[in-house]
C-alpha positions in Angstrom: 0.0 0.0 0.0 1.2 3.5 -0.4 2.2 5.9 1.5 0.2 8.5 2.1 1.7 12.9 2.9 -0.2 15.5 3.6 2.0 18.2 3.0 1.4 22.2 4.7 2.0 25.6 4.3 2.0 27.3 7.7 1.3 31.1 7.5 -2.1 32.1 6.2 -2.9 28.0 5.5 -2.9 26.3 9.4 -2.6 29.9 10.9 -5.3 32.9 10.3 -3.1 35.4 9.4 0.7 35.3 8.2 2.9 35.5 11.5 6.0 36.5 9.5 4.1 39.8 8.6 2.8 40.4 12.3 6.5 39.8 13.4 7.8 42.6 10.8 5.2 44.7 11.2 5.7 44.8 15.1 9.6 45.1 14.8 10.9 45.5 11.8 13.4 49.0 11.7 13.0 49.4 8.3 10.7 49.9 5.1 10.2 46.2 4.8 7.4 46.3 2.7 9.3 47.7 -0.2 11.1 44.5 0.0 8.0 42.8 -0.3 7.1 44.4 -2.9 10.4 43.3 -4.9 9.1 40.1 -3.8 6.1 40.0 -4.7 6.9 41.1 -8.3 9.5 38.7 -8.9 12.3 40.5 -9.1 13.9 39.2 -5.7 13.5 35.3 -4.4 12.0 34.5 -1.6 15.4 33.9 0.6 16.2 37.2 -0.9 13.5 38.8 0.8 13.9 37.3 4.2 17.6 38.1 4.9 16.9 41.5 3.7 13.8 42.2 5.6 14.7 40.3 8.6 17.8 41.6 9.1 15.7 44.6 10.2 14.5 42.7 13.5 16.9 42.4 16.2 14.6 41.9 19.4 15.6 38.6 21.1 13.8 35.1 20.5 11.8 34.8 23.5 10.1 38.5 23.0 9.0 37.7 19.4 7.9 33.8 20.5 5.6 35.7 23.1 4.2 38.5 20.4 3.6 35.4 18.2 2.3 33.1 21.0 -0.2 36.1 22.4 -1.5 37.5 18.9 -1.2 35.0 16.3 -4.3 32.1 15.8 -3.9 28.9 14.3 -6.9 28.3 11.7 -9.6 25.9 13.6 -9.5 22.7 12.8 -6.1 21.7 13.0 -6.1 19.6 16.8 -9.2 17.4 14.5 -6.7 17.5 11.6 -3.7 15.7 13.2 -5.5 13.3 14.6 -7.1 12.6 12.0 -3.7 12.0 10.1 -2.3 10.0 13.2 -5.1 7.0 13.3 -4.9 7.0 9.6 -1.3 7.0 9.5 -1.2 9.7 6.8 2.5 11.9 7.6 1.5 15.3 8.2 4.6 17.7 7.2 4.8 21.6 7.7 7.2 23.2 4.8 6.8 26.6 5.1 8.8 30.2 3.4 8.2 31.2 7.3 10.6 31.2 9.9 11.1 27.6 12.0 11.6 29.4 15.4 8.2 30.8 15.1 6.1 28.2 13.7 7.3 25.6 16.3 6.5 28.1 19.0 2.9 28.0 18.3 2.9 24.6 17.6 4.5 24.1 20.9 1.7 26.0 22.6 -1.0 23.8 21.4 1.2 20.5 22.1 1.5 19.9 18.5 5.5 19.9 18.8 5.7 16.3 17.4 4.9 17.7 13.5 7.5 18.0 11.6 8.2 21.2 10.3 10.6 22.4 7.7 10.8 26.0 7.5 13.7 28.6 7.4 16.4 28.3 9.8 17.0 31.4 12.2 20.0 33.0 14.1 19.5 35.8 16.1 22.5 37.8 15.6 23.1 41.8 16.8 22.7 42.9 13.6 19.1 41.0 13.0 17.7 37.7 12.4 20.0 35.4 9.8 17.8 33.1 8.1 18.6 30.5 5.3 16.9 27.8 3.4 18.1 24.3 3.7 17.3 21.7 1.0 17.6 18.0 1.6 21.0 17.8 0.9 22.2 20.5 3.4 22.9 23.1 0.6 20.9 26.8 0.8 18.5 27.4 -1.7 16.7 30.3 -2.5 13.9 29.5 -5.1 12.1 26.7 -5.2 12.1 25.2 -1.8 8.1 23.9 -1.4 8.5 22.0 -4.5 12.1 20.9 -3.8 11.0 18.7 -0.5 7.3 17.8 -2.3 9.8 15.8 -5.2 11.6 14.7 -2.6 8.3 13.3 -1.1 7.6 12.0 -4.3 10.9 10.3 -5.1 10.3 8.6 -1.4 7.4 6.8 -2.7 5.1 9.1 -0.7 1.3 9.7 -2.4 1.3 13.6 -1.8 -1.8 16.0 -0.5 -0.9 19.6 -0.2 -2.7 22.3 1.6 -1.6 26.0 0.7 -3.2 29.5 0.9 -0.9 31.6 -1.6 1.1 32.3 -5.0 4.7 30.7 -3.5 2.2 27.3 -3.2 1.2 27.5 -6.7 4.1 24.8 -7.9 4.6 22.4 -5.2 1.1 21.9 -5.3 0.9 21.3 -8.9 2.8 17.8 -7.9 0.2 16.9 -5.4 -2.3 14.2 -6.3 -4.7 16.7 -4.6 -4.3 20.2 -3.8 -6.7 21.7 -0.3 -7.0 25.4 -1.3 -7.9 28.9 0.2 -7.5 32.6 -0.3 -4.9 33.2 -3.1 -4.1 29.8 -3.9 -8.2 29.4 -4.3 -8.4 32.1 -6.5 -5.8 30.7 -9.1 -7.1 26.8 -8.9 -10.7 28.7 -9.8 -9.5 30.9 -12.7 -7.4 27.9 -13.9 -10.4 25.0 -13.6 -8.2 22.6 -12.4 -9.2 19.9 -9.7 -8.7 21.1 -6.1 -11.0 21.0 -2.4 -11.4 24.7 -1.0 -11.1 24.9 2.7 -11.9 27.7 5.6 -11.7 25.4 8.1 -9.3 22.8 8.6 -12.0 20.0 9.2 -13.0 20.8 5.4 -9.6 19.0 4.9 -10.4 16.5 6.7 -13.6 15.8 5.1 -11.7 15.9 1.9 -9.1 13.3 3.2 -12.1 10.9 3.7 -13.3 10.8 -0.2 -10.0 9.0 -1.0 
């Protein structure tokens, strides 16, 4: 038989809102959203855009785990989602653009530590956080790192779900068998017609699960 992934996006897809952008909003000493915008029109990469805006944060860990832990929301459903992926012993993965220190902060506050999450790696350094992309070979990347560990997944032998919220999960869920989407990513599977399960709630995943 199989093996089944369900493979996640973090901010904006198993949170409310996108933590990254409370974070730099809160503490960033800098016009970070000019960065963004580079971003967001292509003409930097996403690494690109979190050294540089990043860089501009230089509180210490524990006062940005506790702005994250007191203001950010994980989407409801996710507690019904794990378990439903632990009794039917689908792997539930996190690979997330976001930051690792924050993601398993919150996961940690909801006991949901055990998830594997694979997400930017952070130093906190005097001149601002220092945060790098690390493929499955222990090189940095800078594009492409969703879809890099979704092949991965795939070259394991791994049937692959994905659930994603935004533009950056437009290509590692185009290798999915079955794509869960909302805001953004909704918007493109829509305009596109191609086969997809939208969700609010993280229990409309779960529902989705069931049909295969």
């Amino acid at each position: 038989m199989q093996k089944t992934l369900l493979q996640c996006d973090f901010d904006g897809t198993l949170t409310e809102e996108d933590v990254s952008f409370l974070i730099l909003d809160r503490y960033a000493e800098g016009d970070w959203r000019a960065i963004l915008k580079e971003y967001q029109s292509g003409t930097i990469s996403v690494g690109a855009f979190n050294n540089r805006a990043f860089s501009m944060v230089k509180q210490e860990k524990k006062t940005l785990e506790t702005l994250v832990c007191n203001e950010a929301k994980l989407r409801p459903g996710l507690i019904e989602l794990v378990e439903y992926c632990r009794l039917n012993q689908i792997e539930m993965v996190i690979v997330s653009n976001g930051l690792d220190f924050y993601i398993r902060a919150l996961l940690e506050k909801s006991r949901l530590n055990h998830i594997r999450v694979i997400a930017a790696t952070t130093a906190f350094t005097p001149s601002g956080l220092d945060s790098h992309y690390i493929g499955s070979d222990g090189g940095e990347l800078m594009v492409a790192f969703k879809e890099h560990y979704t092949e991965k997944f795939i070259e394991r032998g791994f049937r692959v779900f994905y659930a994603g919220n935004g533009p950056s999960d437009i290509p590692a869920s185009k290798l999915a068998v079955h794509t869960f989407a909302t805001d953004s990513l909704l918007d493109y599977y829509i305009q596109h017609g191609a086969r997809h399960t939208p969700f609010k709630d993280l229990r409309d995943i779960v529902e989705g699960l069931k049909s295969f």
